[in-house]
C-alpha positions as semicolon CSV with decimal commas, in nm:
position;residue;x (nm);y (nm);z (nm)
1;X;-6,833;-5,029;-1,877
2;X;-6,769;-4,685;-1,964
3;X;-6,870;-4,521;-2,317
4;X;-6,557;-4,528;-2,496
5;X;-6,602;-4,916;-2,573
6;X;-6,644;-4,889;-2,933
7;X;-6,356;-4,584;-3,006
8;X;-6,167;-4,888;-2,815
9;X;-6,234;-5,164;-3,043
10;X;-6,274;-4,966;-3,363
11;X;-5,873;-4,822;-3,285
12;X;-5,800;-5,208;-3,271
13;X;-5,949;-5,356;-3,530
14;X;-5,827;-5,081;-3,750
15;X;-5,463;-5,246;-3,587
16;X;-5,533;-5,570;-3,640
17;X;-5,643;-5,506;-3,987
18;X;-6,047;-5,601;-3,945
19;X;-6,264;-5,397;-4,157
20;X;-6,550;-5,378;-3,856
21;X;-6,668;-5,427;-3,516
22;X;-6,960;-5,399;-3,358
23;X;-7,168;-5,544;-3,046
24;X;-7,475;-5,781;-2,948
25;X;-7,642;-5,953;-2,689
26;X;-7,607;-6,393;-2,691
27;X;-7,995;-6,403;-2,719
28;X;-8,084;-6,546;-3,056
29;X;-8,424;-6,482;-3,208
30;X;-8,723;-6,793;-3,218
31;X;-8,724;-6,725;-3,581
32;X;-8,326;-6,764;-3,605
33;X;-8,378;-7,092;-3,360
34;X;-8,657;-7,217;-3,572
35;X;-8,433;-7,110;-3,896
36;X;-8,170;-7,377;-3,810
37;X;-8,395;-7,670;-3,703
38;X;-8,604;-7,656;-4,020
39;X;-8,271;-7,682;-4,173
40;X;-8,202;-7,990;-3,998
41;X;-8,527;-8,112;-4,011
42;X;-8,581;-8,129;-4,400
43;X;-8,216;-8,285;-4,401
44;X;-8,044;-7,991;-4,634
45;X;-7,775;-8,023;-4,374
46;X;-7,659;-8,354;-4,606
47;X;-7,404;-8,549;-4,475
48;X;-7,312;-8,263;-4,191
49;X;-7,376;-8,465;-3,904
50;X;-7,192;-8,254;-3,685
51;X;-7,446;-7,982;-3,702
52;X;-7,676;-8,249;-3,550
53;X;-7,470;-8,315;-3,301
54;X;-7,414;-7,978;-3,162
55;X;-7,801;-7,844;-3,216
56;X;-7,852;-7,743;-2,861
57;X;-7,538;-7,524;-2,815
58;X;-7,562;-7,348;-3,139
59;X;-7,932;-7,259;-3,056
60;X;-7,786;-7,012;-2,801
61;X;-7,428;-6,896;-2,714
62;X;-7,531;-6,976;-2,377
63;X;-7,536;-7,320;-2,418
64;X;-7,166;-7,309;-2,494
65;X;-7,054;-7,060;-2,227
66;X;-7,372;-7,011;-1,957
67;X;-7,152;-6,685;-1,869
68;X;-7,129;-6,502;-2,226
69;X;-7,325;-6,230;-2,192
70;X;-7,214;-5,978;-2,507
71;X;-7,074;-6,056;-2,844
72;X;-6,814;-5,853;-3,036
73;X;-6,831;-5,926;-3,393
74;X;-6,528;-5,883;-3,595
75;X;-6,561;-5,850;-4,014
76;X;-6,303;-5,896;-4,235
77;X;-6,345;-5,799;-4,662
78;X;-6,149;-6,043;-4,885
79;X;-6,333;-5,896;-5,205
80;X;-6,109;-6,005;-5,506
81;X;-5,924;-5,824;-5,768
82;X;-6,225;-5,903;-6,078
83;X;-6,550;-6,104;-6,083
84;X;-6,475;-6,534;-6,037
85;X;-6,774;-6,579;-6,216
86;X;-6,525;-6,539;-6,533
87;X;-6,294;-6,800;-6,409
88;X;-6,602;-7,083;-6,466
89;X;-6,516;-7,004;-6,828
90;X;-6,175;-7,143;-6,789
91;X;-6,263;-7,443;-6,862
92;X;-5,878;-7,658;-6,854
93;X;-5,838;-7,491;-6,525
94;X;-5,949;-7,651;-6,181
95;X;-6,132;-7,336;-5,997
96;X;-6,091;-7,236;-5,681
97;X;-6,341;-7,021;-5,453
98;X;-6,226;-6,700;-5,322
99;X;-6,218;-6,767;-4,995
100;X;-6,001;-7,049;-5,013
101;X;-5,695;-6,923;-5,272
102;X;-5,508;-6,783;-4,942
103;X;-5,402;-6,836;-4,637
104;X;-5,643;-7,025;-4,425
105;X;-5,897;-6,737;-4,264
106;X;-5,913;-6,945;-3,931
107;X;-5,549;-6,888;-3,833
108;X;-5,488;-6,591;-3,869
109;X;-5,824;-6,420;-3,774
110;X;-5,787;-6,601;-3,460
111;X;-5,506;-6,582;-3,353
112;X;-5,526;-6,153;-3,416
113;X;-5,841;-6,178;-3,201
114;X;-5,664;-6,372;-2,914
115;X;-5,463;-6,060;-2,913
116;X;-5,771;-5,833;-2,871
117;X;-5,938;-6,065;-2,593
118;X;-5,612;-6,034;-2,362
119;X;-5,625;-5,702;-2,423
120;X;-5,979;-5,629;-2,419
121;X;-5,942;-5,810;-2,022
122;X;-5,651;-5,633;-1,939
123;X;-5,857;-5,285;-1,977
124;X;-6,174;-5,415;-1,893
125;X;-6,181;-5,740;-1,701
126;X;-6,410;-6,018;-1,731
127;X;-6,353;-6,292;-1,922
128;X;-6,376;-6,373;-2,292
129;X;-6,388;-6,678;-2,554
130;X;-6,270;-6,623;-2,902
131;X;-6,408;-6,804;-3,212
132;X;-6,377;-6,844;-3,561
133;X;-6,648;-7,087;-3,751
134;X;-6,467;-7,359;-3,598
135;X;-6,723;-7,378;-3,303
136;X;-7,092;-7,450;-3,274
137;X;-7,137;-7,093;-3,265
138;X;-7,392;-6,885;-3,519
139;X;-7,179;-6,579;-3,594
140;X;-7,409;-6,412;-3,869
141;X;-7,709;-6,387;-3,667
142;X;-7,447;-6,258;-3,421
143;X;-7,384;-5,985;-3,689
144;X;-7,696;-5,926;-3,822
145;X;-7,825;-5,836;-3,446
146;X;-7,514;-5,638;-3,424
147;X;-7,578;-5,433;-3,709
148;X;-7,275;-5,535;-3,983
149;X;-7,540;-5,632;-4,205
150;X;-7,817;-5,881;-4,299
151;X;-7,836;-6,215;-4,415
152;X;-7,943;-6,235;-4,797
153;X;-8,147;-6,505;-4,948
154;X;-7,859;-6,655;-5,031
155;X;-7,801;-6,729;-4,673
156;X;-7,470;-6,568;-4,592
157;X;-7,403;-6,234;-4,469
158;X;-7,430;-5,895;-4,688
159;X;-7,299;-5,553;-4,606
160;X;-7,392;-5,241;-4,794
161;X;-7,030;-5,188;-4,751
162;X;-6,819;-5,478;-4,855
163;X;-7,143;-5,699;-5,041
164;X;-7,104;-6,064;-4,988
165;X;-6,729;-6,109;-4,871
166;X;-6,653;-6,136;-4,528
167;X;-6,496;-6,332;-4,292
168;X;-6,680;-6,330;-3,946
169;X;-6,472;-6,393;-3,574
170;X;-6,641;-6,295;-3,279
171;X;-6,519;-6,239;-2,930
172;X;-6,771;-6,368;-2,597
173;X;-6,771;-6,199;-2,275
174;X;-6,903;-6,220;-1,963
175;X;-6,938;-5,830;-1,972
176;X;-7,256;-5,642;-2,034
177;X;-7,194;-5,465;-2,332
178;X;-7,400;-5,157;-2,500
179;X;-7,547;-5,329;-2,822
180;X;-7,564;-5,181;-3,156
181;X;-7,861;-5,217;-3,384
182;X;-7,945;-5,502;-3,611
183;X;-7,929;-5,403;-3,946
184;X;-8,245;-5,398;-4,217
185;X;-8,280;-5,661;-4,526
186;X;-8,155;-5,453;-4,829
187;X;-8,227;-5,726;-5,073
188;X;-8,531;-5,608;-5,178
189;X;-8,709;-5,841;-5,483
190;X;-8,382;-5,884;-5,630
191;X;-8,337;-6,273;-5,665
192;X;-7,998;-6,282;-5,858
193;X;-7,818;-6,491;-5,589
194;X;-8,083;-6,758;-5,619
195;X;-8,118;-6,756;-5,986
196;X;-7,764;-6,814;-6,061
197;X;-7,711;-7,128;-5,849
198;X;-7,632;-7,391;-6,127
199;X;-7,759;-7,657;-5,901
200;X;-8,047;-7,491;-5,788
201;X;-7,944;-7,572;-5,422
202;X;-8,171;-7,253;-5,274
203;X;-8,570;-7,432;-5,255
204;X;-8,615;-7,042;-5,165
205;X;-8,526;-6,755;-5,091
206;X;-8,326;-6,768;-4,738
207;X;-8,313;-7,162;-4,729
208;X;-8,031;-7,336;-4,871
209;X;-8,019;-7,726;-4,922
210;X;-7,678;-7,800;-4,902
211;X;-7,683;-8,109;-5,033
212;X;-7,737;-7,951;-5,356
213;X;-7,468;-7,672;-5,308
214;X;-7,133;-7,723;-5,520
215;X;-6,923;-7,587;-5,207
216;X;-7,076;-7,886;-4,978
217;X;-7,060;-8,117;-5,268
218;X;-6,702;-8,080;-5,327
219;X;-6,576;-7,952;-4,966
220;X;-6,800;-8,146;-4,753
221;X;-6,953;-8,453;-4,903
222;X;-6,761;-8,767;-4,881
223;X;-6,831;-9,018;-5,171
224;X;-6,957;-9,018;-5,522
225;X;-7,147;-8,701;-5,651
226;X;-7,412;-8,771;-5,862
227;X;-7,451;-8,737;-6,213
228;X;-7,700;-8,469;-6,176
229;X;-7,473;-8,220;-6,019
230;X;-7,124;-8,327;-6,266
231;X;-7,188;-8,080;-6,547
232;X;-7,303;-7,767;-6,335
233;X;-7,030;-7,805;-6,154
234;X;-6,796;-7,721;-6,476
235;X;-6,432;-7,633;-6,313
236;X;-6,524;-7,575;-5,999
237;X;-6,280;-7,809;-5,794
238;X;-6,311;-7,604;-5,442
239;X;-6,616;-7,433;-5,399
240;X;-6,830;-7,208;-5,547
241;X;-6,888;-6,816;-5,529
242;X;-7,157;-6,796;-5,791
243;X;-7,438;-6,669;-5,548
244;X;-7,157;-6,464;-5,347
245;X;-7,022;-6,285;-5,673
246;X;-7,318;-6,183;-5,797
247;X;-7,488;-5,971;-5,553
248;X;-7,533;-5,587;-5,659
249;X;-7,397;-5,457;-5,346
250;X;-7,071;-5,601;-5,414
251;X;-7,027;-5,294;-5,610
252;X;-6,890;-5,119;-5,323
253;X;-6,675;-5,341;-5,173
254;X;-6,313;-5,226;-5,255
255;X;-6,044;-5,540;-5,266
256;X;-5,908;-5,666;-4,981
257;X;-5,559;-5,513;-4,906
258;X;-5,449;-5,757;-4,570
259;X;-5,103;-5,850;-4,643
260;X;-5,091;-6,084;-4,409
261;X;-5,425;-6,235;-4,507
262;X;-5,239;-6,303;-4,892
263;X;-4,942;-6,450;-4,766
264;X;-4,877;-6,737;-4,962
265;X;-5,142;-6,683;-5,195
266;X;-5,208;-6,948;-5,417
267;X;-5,378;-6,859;-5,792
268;X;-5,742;-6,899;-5,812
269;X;-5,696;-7,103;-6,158
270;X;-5,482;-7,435;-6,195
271;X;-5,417;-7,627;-6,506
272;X;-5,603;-7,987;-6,469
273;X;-5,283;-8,124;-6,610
274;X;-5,078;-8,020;-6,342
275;X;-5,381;-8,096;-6,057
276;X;-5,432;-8,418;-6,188
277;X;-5,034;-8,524;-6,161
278;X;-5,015;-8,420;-5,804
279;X;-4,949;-8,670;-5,591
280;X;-5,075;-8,672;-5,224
281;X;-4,762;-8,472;-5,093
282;X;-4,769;-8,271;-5,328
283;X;-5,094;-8,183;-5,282
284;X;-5,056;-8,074;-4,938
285;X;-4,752;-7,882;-5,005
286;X;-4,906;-7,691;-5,282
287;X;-5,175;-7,621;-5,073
288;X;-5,005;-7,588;-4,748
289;X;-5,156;-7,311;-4,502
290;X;-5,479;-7,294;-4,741
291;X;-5,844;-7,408;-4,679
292;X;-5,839;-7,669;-4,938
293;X;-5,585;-7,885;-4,795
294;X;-5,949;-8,001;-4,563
295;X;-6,098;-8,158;-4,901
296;X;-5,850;-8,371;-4,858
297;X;-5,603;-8,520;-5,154
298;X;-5,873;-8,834;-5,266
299;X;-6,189;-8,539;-5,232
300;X;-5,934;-8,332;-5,407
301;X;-5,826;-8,551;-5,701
302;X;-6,218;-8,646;-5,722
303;X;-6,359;-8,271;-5,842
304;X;-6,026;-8,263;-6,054
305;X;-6,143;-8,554;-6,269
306;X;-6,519;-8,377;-6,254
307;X;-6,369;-8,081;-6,414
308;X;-6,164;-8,283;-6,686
309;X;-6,497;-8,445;-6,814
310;X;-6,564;-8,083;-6,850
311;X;-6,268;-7,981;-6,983
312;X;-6,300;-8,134;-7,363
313;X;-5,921;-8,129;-7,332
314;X;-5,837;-8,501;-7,440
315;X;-5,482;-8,467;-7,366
316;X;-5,584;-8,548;-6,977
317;X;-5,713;-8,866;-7,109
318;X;-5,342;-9,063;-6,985
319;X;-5,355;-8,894;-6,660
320;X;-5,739;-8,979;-6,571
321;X;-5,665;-9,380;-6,719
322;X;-5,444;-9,363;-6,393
323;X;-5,684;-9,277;-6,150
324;X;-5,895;-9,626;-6,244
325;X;-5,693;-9,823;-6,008
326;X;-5,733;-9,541;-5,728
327;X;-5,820;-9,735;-5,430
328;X;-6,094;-9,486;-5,310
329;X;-6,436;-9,592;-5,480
330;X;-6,559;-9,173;-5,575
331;X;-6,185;-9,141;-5,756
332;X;-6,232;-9,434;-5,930
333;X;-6,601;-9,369;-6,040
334;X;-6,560;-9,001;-6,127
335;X;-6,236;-9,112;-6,373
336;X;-6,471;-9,369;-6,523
337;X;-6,725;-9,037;-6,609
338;X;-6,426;-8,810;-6,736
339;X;-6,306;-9,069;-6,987
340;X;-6,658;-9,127;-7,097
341;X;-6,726;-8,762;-7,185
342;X;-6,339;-8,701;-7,309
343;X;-6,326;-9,075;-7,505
344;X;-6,434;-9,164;-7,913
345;X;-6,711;-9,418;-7,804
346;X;-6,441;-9,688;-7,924
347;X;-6,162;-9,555;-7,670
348;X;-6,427;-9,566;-7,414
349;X;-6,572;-9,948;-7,516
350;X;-6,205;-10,044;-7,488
351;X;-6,149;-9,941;-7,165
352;X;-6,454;-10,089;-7,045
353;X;-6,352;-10,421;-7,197
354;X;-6,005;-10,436;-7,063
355;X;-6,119;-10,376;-6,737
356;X;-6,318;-10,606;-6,467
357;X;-6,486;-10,397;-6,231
358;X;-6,746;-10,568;-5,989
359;X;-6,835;-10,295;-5,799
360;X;-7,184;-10,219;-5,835
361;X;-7,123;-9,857;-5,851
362;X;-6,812;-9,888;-6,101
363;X;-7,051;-10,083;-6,281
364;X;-7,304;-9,854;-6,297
365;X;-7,060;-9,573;-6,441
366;X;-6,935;-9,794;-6,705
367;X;-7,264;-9,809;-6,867
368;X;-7,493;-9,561;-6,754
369;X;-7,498;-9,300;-7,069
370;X;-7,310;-8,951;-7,096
């Protein structure tokens, strides 16, 4: 493999529009090993079964592909225009994270990086596997060891060039690749990230429980969030970029500029009124080509009626009555907790009476207090 590797893949993923490359070796650290089953150990993985399932193969690439031999990280920035940590404010609006208010990173990082693999063969032989957090495969140790940057105690990836936002796709080969070196940990004693959380989902710095974490609770987790977790959640319908937006060293990331990447880009803020009237084809039109169409509509609907409660607009009061004869169990639940913190106590009492929910959870919502 001659020297001019890098000039190689820097020329295409200027082409193809990614923001860096670099290069590893598939060995992961013990301590990144032993990172991920303490995870899975103390159960912050939640409801995330799948990351049980696939333990052994994302404790080493090799366990995916005995052949891969180098990794070649791609980065992507898709810093936004201002700060979402103002958007929590709007409080009528249903919020939606960053990541997710275009089109759906997945697609069309992958299929650019298909491109790259054929031709990365076609100059160099071998053989190659391309991936996009869609496979048991730990792409920011990947880019920590390749030097992009380091993972903060937030637990994602930061860059003294583009802070906390980047997507991550990585290309495998069976090639023996010159490897670039790991980057430091700039975060110094700075602790914003963790501070911010509204849930408190980080027990410390660089451990995350995810069952406490807004983005699994409203992404991930299937069934009826607790009351705990209702009010910090405020408008946040799809995610949450609290611990993202806040990092200093976002300061020098510049806003993403991929127009392909913004395609069909939805806005970050929705009126509840118009969320909650959506019906399930709707919803997946709206959101067609997006990340948030995976929520799926009855998840969807669900953190809608979450943000009404915490919306103090009453005039959603007709369209969250509706949702008490959903025939998912969290829909119907989660309207019963809007229209107890958007009802006069009377309104409320009336409802309750009219209705004749057995359910032991429906039951519980009716008269548990606000």
């Amino acid at each position: 493999m001659n020297s001019n590797i890098y000039q190689w893949l820097e020329k295409k993923a200027n082409l193809y529009e990614f923001d860096e490359v670099s290069i590893t070796d598939t060995n992961l650290s013990v301590d990144t090993q032993n990172h991920l089953l303490n995870f899975l150990e103390y159960g912050y993985h939640g409801e995330m079964k799948w990351l049980e399932e696939s333990v052994e193969k994302r404790l080493s690439p090799k366990k995916m592909w005995q052949n891969a031999e180098s990794a070649i990280i791609f980065a992507k920035n898709y810093s936004p225009e201002h700060n979402p940590i103002g958007d929590i404010s709007k409080i009528k609006s249903g919020n939606i994270s960053v990541y997710a208010r275009s089109k759906d990173y997945h697609s069309v990082m992958k299929g650019r990086l298909k491109q790259i693999a054929s031709q990365f063969v076609s100059k160099f032989q071998g053989s190659v596997k391309v991936f996009v957090d869609t496979a048991p495969l730990m792409e920011k140790p990947l880019a920590v060891k390749s030097g992009i940057g380091w993972q903060g105690k937030h637990t994602n990836l930061v860059s003294k060039k583009f802070g906390s936002w980047l997507f991550l796709g990585v290309i495998l080969t069976d090639a023996i690749l010159p490897a670039n070196r790991g980057s430091e940990d700039f975060c110094g004693t700075c602790r914003k990230c963790l501070d911010i959380c509204p849930t408190n989902a980080f027990p410390r710095p660089y451990k995350l429980d995810a069952r406490r974490c807004i983005s699994y609770l409203t992404i991930e987790f299937d069934g009826i969030i607790e009351t705990e977790y209702r009010k910090q959640i405020g408008n946040r319908i799809f995610g949450c970029d609290d611990c993202l937006a806040i990092c200093p060293w976002n300061k020098f990331a510049q806003k993403a500029s991929d127009t392909r990447m913004q395609l069909g880009q939805k806005p970050g803020l929705l009126p509840l009124s118009k969320l909650l009237a959506l019906s399930d084809s709707e919803f997946r039109i709206l959101f067609s080509g997006t990340p948030v169409r995976r929520a799926g509509y009855k998840k969807f609907i669900r953190n809608c009626l979450i943000a009404a409660g915490n919306s103090y607009d009453i005039t959603l009061i007709p369209l969250i009555i509706g949702y008490l004869d959903d025939e998912t169990l969290f829909v119907q639940a989660l309207a019963i907790w809007a229209l107890k913190q958007l009802c006069e106590e009377d309104e409320f009492q009336r409802l309750k009476n009219d209705r004749n929910d057995s359910h032991k959870e429906l039951v519980k919502e009716w008269n548990t207090n606000k």
